[in-house]
C-alpha positions as a Markdown table, in Angstrom:
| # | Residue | x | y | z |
|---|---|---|---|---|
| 1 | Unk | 0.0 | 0.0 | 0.0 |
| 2 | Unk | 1.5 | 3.2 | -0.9 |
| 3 | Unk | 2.5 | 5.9 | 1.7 |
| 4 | Unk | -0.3 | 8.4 | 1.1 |
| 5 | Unk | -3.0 | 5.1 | 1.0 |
| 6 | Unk | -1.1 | 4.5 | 4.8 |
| 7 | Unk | -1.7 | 7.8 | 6.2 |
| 8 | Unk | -5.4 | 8.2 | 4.8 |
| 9 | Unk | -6.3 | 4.8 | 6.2 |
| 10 | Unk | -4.3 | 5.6 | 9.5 |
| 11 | Unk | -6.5 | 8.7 | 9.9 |
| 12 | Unk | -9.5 | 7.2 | 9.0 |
| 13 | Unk | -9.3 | 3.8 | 11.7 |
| 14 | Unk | -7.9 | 6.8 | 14.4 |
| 15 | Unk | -10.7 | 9.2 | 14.1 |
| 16 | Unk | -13.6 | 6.4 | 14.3 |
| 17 | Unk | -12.3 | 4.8 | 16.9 |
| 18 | Unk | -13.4 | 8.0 | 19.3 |
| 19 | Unk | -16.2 | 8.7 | 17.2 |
| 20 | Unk | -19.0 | 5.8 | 17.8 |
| 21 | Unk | -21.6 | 7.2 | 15.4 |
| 22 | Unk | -18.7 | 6.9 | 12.5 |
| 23 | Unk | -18.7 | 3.4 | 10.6 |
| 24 | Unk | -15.7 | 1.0 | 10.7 |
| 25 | Unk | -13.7 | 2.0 | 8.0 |
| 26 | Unk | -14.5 | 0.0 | 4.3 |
| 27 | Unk | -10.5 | -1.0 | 4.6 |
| 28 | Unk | -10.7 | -2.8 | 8.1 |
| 29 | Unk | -11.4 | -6.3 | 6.8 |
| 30 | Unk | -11.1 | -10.0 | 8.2 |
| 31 | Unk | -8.4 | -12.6 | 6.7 |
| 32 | Unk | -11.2 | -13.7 | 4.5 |
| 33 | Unk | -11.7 | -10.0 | 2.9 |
| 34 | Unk | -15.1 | -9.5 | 4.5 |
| 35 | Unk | -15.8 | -5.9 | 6.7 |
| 36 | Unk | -14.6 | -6.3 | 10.3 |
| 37 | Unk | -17.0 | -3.7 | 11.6 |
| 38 | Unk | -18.0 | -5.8 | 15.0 |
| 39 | Unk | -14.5 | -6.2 | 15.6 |
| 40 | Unk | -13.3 | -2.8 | 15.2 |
| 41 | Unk | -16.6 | -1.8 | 17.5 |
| 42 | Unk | -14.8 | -3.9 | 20.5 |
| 43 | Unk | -11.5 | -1.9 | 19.9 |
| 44 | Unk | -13.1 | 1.6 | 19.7 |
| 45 | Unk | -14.4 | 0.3 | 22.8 |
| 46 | Unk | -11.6 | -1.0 | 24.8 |
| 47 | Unk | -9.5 | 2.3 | 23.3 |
| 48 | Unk | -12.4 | 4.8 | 24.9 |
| 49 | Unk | -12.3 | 2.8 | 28.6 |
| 50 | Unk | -8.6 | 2.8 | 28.7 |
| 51 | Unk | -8.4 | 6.5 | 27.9 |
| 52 | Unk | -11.4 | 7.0 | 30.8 |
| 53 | Unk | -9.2 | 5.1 | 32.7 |
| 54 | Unk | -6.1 | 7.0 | 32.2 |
| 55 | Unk | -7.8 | 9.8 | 33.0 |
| 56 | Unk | -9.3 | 8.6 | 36.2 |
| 57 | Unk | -5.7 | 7.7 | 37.4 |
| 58 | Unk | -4.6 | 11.2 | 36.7 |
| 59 | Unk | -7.7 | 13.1 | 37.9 |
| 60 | Unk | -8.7 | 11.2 | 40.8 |
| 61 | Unk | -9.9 | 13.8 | 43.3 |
| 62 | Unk | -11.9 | 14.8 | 40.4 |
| 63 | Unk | -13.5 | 11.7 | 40.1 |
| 64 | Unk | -14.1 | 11.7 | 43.2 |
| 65 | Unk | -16.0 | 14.7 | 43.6 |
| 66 | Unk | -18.2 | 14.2 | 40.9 |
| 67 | Unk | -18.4 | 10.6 | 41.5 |
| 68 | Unk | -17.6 | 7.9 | 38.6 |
| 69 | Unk | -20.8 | 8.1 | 37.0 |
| 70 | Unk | -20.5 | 11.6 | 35.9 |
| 71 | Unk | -16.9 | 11.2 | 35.6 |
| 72 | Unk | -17.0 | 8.8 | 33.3 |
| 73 | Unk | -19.5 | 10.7 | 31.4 |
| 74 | Unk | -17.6 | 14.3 | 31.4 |
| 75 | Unk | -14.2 | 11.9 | 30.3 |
| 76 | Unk | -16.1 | 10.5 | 27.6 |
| 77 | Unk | -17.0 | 13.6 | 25.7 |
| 78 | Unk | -13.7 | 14.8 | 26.5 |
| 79 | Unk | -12.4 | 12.1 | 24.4 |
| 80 | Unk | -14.2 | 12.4 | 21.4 |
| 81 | Unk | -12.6 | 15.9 | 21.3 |
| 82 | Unk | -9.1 | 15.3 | 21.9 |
| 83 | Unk | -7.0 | 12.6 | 20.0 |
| 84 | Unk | -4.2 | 11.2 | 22.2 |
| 85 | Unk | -0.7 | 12.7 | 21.1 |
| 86 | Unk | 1.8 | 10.5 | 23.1 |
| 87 | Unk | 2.0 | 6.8 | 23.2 |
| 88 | Unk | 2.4 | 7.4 | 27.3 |
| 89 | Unk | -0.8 | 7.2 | 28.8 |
| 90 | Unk | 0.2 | 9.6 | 31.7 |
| 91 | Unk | 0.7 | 12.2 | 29.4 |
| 92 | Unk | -3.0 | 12.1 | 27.8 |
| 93 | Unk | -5.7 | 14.6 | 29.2 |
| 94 | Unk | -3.3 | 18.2 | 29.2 |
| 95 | Unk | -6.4 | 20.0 | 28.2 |
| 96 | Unk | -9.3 | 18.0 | 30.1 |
| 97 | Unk | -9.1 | 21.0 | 32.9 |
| 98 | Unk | -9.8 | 23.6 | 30.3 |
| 99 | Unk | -12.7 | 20.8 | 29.0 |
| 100 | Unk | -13.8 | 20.8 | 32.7 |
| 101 | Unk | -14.1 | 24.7 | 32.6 |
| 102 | Unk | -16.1 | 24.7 | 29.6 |
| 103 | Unk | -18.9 | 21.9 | 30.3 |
| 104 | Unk | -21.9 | 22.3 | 30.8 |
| 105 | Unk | -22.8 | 20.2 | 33.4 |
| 106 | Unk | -20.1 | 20.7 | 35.4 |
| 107 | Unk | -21.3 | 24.8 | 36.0 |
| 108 | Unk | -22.5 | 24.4 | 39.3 |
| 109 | Unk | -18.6 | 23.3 | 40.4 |
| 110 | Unk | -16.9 | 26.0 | 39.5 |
| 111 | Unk | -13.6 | 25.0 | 40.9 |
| 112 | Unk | -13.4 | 21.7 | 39.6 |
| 113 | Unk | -11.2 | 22.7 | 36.7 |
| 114 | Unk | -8.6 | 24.6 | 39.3 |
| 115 | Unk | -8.8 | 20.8 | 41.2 |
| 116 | Unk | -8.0 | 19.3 | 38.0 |
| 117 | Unk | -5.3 | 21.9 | 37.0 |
| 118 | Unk | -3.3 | 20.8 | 40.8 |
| 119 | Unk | -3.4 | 17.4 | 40.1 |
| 120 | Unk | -2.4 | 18.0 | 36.7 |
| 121 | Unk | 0.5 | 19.7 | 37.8 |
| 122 | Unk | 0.9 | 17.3 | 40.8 |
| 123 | Unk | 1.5 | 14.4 | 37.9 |
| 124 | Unk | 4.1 | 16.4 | 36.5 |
| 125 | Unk | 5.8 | 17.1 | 39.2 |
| 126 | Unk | 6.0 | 13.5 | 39.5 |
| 127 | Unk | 7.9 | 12.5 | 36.8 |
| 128 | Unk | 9.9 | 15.8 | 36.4 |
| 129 | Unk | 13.7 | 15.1 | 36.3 |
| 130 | Unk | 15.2 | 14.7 | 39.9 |
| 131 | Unk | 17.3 | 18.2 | 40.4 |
| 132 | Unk | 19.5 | 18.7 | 43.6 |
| 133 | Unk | 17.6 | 21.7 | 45.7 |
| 134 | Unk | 18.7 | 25.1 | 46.7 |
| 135 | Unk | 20.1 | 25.3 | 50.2 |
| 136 | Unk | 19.1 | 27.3 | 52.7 |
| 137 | Unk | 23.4 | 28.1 | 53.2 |
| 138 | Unk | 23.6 | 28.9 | 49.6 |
| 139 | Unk | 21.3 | 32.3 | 50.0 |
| 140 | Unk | 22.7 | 33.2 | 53.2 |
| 141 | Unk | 26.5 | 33.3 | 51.8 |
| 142 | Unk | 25.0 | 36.4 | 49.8 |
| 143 | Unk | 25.9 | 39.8 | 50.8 |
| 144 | Unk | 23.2 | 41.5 | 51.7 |
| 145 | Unk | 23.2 | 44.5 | 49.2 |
| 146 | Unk | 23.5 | 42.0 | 46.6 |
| 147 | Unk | 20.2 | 40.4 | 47.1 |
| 148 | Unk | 18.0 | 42.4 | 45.2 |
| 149 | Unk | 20.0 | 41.5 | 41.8 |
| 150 | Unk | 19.7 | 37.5 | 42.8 |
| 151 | Unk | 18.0 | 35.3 | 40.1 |
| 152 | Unk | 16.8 | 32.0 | 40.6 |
| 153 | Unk | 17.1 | 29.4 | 38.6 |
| 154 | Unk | 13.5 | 26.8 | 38.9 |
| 155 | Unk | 13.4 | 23.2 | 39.9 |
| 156 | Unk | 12.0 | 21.4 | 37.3 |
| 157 | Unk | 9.1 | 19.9 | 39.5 |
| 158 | Unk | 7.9 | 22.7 | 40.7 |
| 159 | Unk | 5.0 | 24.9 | 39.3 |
| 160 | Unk | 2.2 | 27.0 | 40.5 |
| 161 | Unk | -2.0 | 26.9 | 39.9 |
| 162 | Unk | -4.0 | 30.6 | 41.3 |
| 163 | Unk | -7.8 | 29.9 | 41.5 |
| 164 | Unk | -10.4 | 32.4 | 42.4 |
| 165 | Unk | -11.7 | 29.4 | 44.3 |
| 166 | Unk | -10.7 | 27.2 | 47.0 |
| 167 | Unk | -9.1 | 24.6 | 44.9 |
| 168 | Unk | -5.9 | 23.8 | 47.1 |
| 169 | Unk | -8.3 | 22.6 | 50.5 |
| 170 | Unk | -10.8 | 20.8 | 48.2 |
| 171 | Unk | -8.1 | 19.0 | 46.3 |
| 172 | Unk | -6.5 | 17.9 | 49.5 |
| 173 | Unk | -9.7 | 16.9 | 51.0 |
| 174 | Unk | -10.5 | 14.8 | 48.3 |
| 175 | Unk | -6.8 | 12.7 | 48.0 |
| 176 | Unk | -7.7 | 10.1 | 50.1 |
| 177 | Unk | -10.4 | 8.3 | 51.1 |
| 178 | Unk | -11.4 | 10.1 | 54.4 |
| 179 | Unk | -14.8 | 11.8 | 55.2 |
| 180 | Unk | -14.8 | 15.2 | 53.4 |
| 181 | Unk | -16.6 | 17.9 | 55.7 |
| 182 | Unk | -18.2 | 20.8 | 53.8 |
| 183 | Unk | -15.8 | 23.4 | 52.1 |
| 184 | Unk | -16.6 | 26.7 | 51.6 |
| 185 | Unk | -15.1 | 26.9 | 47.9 |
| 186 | Unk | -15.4 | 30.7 | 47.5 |
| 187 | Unk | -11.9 | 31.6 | 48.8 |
| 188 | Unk | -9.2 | 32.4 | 46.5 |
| 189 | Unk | -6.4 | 29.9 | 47.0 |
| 190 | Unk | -2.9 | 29.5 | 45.3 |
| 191 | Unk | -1.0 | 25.8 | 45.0 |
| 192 | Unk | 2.6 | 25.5 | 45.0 |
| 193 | Unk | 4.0 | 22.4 | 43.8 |
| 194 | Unk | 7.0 | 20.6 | 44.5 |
| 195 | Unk | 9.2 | 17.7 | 44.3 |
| 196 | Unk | 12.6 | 18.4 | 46.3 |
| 197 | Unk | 13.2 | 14.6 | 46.7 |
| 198 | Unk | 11.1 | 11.7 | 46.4 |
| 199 | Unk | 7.4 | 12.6 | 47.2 |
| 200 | Unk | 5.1 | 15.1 | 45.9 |
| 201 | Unk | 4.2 | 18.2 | 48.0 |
| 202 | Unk | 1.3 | 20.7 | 47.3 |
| 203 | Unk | 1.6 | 24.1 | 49.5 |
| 204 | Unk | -1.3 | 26.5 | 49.8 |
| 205 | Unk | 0.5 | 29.8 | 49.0 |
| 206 | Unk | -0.5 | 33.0 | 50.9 |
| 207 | Unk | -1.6 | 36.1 | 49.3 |
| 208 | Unk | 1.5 | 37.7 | 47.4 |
| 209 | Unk | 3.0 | 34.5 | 47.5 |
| 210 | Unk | 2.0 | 32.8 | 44.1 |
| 211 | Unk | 2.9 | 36.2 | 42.6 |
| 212 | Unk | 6.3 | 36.6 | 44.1 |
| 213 | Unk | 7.3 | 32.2 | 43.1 |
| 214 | Unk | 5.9 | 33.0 | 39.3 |
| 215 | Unk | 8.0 | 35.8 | 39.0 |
| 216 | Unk | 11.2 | 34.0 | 40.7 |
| 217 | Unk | 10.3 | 31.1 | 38.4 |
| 218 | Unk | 10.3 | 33.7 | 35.0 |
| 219 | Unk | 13.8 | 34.6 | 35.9 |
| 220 | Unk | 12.9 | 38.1 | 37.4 |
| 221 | Unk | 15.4 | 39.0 | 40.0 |
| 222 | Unk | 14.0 | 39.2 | 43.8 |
| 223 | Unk | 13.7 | 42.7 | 44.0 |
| 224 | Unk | 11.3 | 43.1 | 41.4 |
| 225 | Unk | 9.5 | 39.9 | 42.3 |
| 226 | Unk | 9.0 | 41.2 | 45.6 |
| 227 | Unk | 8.2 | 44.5 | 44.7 |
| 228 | Unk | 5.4 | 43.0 | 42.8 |
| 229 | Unk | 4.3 | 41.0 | 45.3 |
| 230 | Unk | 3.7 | 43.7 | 47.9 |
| 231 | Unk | 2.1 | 45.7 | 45.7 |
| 232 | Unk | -0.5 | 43.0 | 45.0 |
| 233 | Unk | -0.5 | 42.2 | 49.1 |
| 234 | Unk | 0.9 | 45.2 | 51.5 |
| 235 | Unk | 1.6 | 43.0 | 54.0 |
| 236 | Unk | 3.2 | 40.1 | 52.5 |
| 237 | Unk | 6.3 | 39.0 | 54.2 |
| 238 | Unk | 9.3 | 38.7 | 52.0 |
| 239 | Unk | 11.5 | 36.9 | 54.3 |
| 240 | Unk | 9.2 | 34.1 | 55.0 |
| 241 | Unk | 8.1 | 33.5 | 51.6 |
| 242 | Unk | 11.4 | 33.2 | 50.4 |
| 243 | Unk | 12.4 | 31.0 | 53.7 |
| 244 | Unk | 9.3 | 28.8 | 52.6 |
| 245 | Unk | 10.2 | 28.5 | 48.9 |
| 246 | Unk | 13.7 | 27.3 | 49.7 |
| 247 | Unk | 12.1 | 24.9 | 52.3 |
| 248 | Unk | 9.8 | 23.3 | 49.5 |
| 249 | Unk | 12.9 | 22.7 | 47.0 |
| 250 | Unk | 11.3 | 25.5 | 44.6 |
| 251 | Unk | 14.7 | 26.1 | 43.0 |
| 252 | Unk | 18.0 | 24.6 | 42.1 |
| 253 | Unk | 20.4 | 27.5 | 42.1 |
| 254 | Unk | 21.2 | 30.9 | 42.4 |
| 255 | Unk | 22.9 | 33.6 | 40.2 |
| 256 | Unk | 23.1 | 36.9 | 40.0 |
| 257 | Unk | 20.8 | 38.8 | 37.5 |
| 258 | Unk | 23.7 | 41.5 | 36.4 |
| 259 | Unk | 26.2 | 38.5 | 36.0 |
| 260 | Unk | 28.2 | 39.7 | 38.6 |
């Protein structure tokens, strides 16, 4: 079969198998020649659960919080919009927070997509490369009118999600398996997440605080990241942010932003 008869049969058998009301394609025969439609049904079936599977291992205090019966569902009609790109399963379902945020019936929950973006970002924490943290020694060896021009350099697990909502409590409520008490959800909260050694952490930021990391983490020196931090929160402390970044293994090094 030529190349161009490959790809057009390739993108034919991929697109039906996440669209159900789309035929088995007239190619996909038996060894005997006739149509292998039943067949290819059980494979666009088994392909759809292990892709509502994959994303119930990534998501699940999502799952949990709209139970499987709805998660299923939402997953579902997230996959007959988005085509895998990867062959690693762990890497499928990038955009299903921004799905969450636009679907219909999940309106009434409007920090569910802020839940899915932190565990999203807790999964790639996960399998971000292992990076030797910044010590604590390391920042206090710097001269003190030098600090201002310090740039630091991001570990490679750590990231940050800001929600209008309280995604960071109801995302750590719904981890396990314990009894979840009500949550009032209406509270702006901030996720910092990091990976200094071995296990996954998720820090609820205080106000100024997500601000102050993202601008660290864009390579702005720590004058200006603190400058903008206070003027987004007066009475945000510098010195225990930074002592609580450090702490969390946020970043790997330190250098100075004049190359000095």
């Amino acid at each position: 079969m030529p190349l161009e008869q490959n790809q057009a049969f390739a993108t034919a058998f991929a697109r039906g198998l996440l669209d159900p009301t789309r035929p088995a394609p007239p190619d996909v025969t038996g060894r005997d020649g006739r149509s292998a439609g039943r067949r290819y049904d059980v494979y666009r079936n088994n392909v759809t659960v292990s892709l509502i599977e994959a994303l119930a291992a990534i998501y699940p205090a999502v799952q949990r919080i709209t139970g499987p019966d709805f998660f299923r569902a939402m997953a579902r009609c997230h996959i007959r919009k988005s085509l895998p790109t990867s062959p690693l399963l762990f890497d499928y379902g990038r955009d299903f927070p921004a799905f969450i945020e636009s679907y219909e019936h999940a309106r009434e929950l409007p920090w569910l997509a802020d839940v899915a973006r932190i565990e999203r970002g807790w999964l790639d924490a996960y399998h971000a490369r292992d990076a030797a943290p910044l010590s604590p020694a390391q920042l206090a060896a710097v001269a003190p009118d030098r600090l201002a021009d310090l740039v630091f350099m991001p570990h490679p697990a750590a990231g940050i999600v800001r929600s209008h909502f309280s995604a960071v409590t109801i995302f750590a409520a719904n981890r396990d398996t314990a009894p979840v008490e009500r949550i009032d959800g209406s509270t702006p909260e901030d996720a910092l997440i990091t990976r200094a050694e071995f296990d996954v952490t998720v820090r609820h930021l205080p106000p100024g605080g997500a601000i102050f990391a993202a601008s660290l983490m864009s390579g702005r020196p720590l004058g200006e990241a603190a400058a903008s931090a206070l003027d987004a929160a007066p009475d945000f402390d510098l010195a225990s942010n930074i002592a609580g970044l450090i702490e969390a293994g946020a970043f790997t090094s330190i250098a100075f932003g004049d190359a000095g």
